[in-house]
Each structure stands twice: as structure tokens, then as C-alpha cells.
C-alpha positions in Angstrom: 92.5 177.1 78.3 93.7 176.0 81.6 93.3 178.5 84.6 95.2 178.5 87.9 92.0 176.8 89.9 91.6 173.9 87.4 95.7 173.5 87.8 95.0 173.5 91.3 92.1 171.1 91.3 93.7 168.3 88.6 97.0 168.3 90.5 98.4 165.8 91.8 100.1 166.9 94.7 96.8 169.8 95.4 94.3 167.4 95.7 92.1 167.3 98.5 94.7 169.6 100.8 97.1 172.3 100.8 100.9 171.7 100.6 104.2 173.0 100.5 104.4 170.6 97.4 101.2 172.1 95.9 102.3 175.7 96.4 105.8 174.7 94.9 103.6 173.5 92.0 101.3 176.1 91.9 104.6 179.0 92.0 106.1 176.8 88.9 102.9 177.2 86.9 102.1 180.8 87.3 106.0 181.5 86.9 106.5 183.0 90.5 110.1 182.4 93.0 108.5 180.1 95.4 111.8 180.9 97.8 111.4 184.2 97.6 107.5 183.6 98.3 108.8 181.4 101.1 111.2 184.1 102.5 108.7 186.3 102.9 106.5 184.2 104.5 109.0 183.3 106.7 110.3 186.9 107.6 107.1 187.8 108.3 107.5 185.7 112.0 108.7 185.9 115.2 110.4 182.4 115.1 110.4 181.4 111.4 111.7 177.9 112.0 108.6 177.6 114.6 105.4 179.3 112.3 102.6 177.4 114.2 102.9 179.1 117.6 105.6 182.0 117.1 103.4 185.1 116.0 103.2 186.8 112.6 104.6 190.6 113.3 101.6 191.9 109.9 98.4 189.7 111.3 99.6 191.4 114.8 99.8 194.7 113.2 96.5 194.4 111.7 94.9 193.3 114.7 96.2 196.0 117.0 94.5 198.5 114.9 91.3 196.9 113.8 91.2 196.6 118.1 92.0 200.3 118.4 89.4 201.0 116.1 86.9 199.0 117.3 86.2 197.2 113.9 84.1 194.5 114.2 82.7 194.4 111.0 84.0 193.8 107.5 84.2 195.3 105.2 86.7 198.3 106.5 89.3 200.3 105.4 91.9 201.9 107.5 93.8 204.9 105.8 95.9 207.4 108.2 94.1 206.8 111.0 90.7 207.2 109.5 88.4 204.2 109.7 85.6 204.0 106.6 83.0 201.4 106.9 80.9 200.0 104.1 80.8 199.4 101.0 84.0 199.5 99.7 84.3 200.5 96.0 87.4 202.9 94.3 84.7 206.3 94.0 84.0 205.8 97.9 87.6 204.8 98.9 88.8 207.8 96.9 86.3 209.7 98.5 87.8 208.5 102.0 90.8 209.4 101.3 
């Protein structure tokens, strides 16, 4: 049986880098809308016809509050304002919550 990683590593257009080809490839394989994919991607920036330097409006999000938190270690959870540290498994998180 083929999984996704050995698709990745035998393909042509995914090997030794990371493409928009390859991701095209990899979408087709695992049956998923690479435009929608894309889109999203896309929406998720400042300037989407400029994603090297505009700024991504979720990695910004997420940084503002691991800053206001003070998280400098992984891994961490952030639920309503409440910060849990550690290990991170569904009987603590539940717990956190």
C-alpha cells in the first residue's frame, strides 16, 4: 500500500523540495481542492499577491497571545484566556478546560 509520504518521496515533481507543483500533486492524490487549499492560504494575508513579506493575519494572532502570555515553551495550550503548560494529552486538556 502506498501512503501519502512514500507518494511524496517517489514523486517527481516532490523530490528534493517543496512546490506548488508538488502540493498540486500531493491535493490530487489524497483527493483535496487544491484552489480552495490555495484560497485559503491566500486569504489568510495582508497582501496575497505578495506572501513573502506581507504578514499572515493567524501566525500574527498566535503570536500576540503566546507574547501576552509569556509562552516561551512548547508544548502550550491556550483556551479562554487560560494558559496550560505541559504535557498535553485529551484527560489533562479536558481537565484544563
Amino acid at each position: 500500500m502506498t501512503t501519502r509520504n512514500d507518494f511524496i518521496i517517489n514523486s517527481s515533481s516532490c523530490v528534493d523540495k517543496y512546490s506548488e507543483s508538488c502540493s498540486k500533486e500531493v491535493h490530487k492524490y489524497i483527493r483535496l481542492n487544491w484552489n480552495e487549499t490555495n484560497g485559503c492560504v491566500r486569504g489568510s494575508f495582508d497582501d496575497p499577491s505578495n506572501m513573502v513579506t506581507s504578514d499572515n493575519k493567524y501566525l500574527l494572532q498566535d503570536a500576540k497571545i503566546w507574547k501576552k502570555h509569556d509562552l516561551h515553551y512548547i508544548p502550550a495550550l491556550v483556551i479562554n484566556e487560560q494558559v496550560y503548560q505541559g504535557q498535553l494529552d485529551p484527560v489533562n486538556v479536558f481537565k484544563t478546560i
